[in-house]
C-alpha positions as a Markdown table, in Angstrom:
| # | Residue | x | y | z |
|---|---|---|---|---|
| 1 | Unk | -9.4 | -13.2 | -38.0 |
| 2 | Unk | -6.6 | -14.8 | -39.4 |
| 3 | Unk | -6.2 | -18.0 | -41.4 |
| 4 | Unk | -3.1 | -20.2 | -40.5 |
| 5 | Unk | -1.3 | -23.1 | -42.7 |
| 6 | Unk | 1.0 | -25.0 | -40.7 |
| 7 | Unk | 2.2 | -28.2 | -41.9 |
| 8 | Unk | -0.4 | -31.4 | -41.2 |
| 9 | Unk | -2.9 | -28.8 | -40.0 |
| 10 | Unk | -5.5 | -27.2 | -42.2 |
| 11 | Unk | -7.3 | -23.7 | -41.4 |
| 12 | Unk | -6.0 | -22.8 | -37.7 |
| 13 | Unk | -7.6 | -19.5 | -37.3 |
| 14 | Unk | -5.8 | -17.4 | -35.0 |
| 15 | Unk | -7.9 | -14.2 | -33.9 |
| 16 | Unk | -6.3 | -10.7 | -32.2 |
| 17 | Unk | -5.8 | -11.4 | -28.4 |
| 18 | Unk | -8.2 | -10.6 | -26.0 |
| 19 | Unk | -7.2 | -8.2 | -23.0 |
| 20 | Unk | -7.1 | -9.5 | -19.8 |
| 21 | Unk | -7.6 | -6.6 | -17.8 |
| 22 | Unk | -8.9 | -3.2 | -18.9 |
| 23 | Unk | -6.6 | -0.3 | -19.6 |
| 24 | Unk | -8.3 | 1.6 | -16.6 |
| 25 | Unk | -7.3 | -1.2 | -14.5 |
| 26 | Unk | -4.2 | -1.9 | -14.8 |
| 27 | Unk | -1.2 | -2.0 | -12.1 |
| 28 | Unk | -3.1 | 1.0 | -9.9 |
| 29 | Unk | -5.5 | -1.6 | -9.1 |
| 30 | Unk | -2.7 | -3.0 | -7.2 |
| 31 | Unk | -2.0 | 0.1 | -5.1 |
| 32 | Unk | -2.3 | -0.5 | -1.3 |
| 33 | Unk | -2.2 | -4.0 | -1.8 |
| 34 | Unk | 1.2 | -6.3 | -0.6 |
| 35 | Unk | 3.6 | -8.3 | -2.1 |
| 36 | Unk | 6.1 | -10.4 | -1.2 |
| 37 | Unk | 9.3 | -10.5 | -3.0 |
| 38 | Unk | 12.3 | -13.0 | -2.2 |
| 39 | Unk | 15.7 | -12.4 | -3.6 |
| 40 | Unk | 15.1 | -8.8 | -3.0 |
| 41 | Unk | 18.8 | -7.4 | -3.0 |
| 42 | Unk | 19.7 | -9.1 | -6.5 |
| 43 | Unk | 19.3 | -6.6 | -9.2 |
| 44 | Unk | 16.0 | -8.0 | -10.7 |
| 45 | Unk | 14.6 | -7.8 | -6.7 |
| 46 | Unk | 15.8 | -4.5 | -6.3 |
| 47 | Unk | 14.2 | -3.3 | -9.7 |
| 48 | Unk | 11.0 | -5.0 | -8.5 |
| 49 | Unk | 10.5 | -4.1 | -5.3 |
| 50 | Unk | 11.3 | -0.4 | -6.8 |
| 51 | Unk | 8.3 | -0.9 | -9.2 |
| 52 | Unk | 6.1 | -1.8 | -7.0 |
| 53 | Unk | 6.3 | 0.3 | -4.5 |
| 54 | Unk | 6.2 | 3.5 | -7.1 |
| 55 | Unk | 3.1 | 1.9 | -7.6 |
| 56 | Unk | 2.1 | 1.9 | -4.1 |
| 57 | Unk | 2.1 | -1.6 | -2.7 |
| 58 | Unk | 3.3 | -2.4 | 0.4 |
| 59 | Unk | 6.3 | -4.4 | -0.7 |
| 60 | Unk | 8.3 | -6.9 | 1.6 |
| 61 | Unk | 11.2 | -8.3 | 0.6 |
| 62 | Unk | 13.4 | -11.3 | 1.8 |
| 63 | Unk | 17.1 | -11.4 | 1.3 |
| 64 | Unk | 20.3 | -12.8 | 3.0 |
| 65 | Unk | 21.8 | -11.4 | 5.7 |
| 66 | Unk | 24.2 | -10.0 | 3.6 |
| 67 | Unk | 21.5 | -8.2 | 1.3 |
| 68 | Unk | 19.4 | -7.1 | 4.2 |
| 69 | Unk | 21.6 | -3.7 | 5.1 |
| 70 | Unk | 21.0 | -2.9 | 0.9 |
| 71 | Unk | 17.1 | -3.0 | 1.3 |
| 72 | Unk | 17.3 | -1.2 | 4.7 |
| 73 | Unk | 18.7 | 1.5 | 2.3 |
| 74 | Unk | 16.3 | 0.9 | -0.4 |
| 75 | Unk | 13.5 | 1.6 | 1.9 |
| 76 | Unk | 14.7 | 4.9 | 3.7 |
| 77 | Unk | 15.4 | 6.1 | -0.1 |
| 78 | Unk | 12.2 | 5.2 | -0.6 |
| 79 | Unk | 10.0 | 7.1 | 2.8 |
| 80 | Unk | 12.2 | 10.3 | 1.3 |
| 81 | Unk | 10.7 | 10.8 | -2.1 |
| 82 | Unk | 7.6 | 10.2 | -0.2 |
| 83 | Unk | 6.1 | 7.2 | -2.3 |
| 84 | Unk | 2.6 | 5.5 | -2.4 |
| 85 | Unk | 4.2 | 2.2 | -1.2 |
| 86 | Unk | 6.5 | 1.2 | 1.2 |
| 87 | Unk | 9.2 | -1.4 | 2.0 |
| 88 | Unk | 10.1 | -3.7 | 4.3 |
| 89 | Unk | 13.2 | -6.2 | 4.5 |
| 90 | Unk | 13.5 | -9.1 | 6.2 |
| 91 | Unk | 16.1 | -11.4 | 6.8 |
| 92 | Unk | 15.3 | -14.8 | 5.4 |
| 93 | Unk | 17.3 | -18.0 | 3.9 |
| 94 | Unk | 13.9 | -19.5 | 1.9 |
| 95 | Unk | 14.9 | -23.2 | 2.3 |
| 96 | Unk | 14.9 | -23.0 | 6.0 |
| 97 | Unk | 11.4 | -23.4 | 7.0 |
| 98 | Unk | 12.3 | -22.0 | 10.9 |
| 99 | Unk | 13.7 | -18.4 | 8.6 |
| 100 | Unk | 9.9 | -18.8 | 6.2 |
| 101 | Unk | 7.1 | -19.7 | 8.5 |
| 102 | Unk | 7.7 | -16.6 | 11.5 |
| 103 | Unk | 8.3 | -14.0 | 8.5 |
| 104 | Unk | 5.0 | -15.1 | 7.1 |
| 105 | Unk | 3.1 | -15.5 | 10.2 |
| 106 | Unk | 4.5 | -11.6 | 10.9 |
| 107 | Unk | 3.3 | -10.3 | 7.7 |
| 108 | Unk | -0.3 | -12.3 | 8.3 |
| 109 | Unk | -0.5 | -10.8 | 11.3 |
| 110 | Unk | 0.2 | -7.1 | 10.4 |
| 111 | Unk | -0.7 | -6.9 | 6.7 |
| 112 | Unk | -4.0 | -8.8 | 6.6 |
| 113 | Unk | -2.5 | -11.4 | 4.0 |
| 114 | Unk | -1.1 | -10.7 | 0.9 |
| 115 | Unk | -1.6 | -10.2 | -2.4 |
| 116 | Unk | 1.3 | -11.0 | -5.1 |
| 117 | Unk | 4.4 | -13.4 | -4.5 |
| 118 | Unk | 7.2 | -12.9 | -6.7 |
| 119 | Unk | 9.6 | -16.2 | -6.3 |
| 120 | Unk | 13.1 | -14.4 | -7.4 |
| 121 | Unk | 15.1 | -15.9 | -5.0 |
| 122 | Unk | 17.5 | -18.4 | -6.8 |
| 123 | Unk | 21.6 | -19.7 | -7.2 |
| 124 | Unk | 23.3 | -20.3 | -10.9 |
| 125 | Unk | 26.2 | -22.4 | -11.4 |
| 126 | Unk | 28.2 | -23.1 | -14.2 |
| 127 | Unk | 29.2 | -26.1 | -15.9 |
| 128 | Unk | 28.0 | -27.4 | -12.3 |
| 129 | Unk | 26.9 | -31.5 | -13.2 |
| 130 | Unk | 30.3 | -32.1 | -14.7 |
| 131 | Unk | 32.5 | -31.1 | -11.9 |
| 132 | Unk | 34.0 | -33.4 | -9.3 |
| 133 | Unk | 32.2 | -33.0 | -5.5 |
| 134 | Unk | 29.8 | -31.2 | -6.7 |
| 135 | Unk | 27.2 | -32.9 | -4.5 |
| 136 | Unk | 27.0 | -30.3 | -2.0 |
| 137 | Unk | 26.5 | -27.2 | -4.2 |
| 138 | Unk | 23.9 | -29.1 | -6.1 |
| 139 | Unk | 22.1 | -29.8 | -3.1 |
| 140 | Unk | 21.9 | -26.4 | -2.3 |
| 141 | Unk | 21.0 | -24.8 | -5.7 |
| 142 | Unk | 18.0 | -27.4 | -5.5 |
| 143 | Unk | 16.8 | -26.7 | -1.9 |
| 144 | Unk | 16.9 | -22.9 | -2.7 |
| 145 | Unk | 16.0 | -23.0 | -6.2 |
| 146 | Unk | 12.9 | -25.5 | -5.7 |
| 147 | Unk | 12.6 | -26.5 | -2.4 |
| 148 | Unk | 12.7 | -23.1 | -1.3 |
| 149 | Unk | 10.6 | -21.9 | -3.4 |
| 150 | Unk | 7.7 | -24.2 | -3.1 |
| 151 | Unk | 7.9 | -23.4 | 1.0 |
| 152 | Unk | 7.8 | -19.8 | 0.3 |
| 153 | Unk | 4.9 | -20.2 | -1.9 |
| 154 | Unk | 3.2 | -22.5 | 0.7 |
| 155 | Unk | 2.9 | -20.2 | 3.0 |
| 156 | Unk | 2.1 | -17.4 | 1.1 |
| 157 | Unk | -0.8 | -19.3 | -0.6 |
| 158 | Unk | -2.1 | -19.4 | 2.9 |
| 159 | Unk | -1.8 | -16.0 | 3.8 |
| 160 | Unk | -3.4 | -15.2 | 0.1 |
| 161 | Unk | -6.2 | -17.4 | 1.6 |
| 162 | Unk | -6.6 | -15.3 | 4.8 |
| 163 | Unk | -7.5 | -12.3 | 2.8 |
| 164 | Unk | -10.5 | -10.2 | 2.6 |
| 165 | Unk | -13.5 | -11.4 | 0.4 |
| 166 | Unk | -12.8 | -8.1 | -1.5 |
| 167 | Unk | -9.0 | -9.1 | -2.7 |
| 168 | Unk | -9.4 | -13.0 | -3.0 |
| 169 | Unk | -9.9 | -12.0 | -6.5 |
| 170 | Unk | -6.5 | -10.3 | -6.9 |
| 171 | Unk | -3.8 | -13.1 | -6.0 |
| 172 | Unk | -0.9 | -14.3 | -8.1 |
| 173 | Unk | 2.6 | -16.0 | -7.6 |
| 174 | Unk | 5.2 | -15.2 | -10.4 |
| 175 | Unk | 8.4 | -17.9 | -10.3 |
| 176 | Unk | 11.6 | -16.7 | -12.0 |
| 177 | Unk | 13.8 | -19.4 | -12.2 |
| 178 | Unk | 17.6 | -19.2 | -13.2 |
| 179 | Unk | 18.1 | -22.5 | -16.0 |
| 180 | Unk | 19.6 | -24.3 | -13.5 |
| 181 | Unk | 16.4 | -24.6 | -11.7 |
């Protein structure tokens, strides 16, 4: 251990951190398990979903119409190289409940629940509160950034609840968040 002086505090000791999951277990034990990943086209989805399938999850992804046709690429790459996992992309605007709720109810229905949420979906402005009529895009940045976000983590909550006794153990939701948000 390791003795500590910080100012107004006497003898913090600080010991070596502990390790959460063994080195035998760590992201194989997520192999044939399924995530959900929204902003899935951006580059940090794209490098995500890419990860985790490599490392054999069942990955599905939610993008914009626009990004859709990218992941539809993504995964064909993907079913060449013959990977453990897999990908999926739907087409999914995460602050519109009617675009969230059928997506999840699919995955419920074909992946027995799921396992990891990664909340990467999100808008960035600049210099955005100073600017005239900016009521509109502010509106949006919040409904995607947060509103969206706490939908899409909602349901998946519920499909993490659905799961088998033998994964209930294994679910987490990760939020990145741009500083607007």
């Amino acid at each position: 251990m390791t003795d500590v002086e910080v100012k107004g505090v006497q003898d913090i000791n600080l010991s070596e951190p502990k390790r959460v999951i063994d080195e035998d277990q760590g992201i194989e034990r997520w192999a044939g398990r399924v995530a959900v990943v929204t902003g899935a086209s951006s580059a940090i989805g794209i490098a995500i979903c890419e990860a985790l399938v490599r490392h054999g999850l069942a990955v599905c992804g939610l993008t914009t119409r626009a990004g859709k046709h990218e992941l539809e690429d993504l995964s064909k790459k993907f079913e060449k190289e013959n990977l453990k996992g897999r990908l999926q992309a739907f087409e999914c605007d995460i602050k519109e409940e009617g675009h969230v709720q059928p997506i999840f109810n699919y995955i419920g229905d074909h992946y027995d629940g799921i396992d990891l949420l990664v909340n990467n979906s999100n808008i960035m402005s600049k210099g955005l509160i100073l600017e005239d009529d900016n009521t509109p895009i502010m509106r949006d940045i919040m409904e995607t950034n947060i509103i969206g976000m706490c939908i899409v983590t909602r349901e998946a909550s519920r499909l993490m609840m659905m799961r088998k006794e033998s994964r209930k153990q294994l679910g987490h939701v990760i939020n990145i968040l741009s500083i607007v948000g």
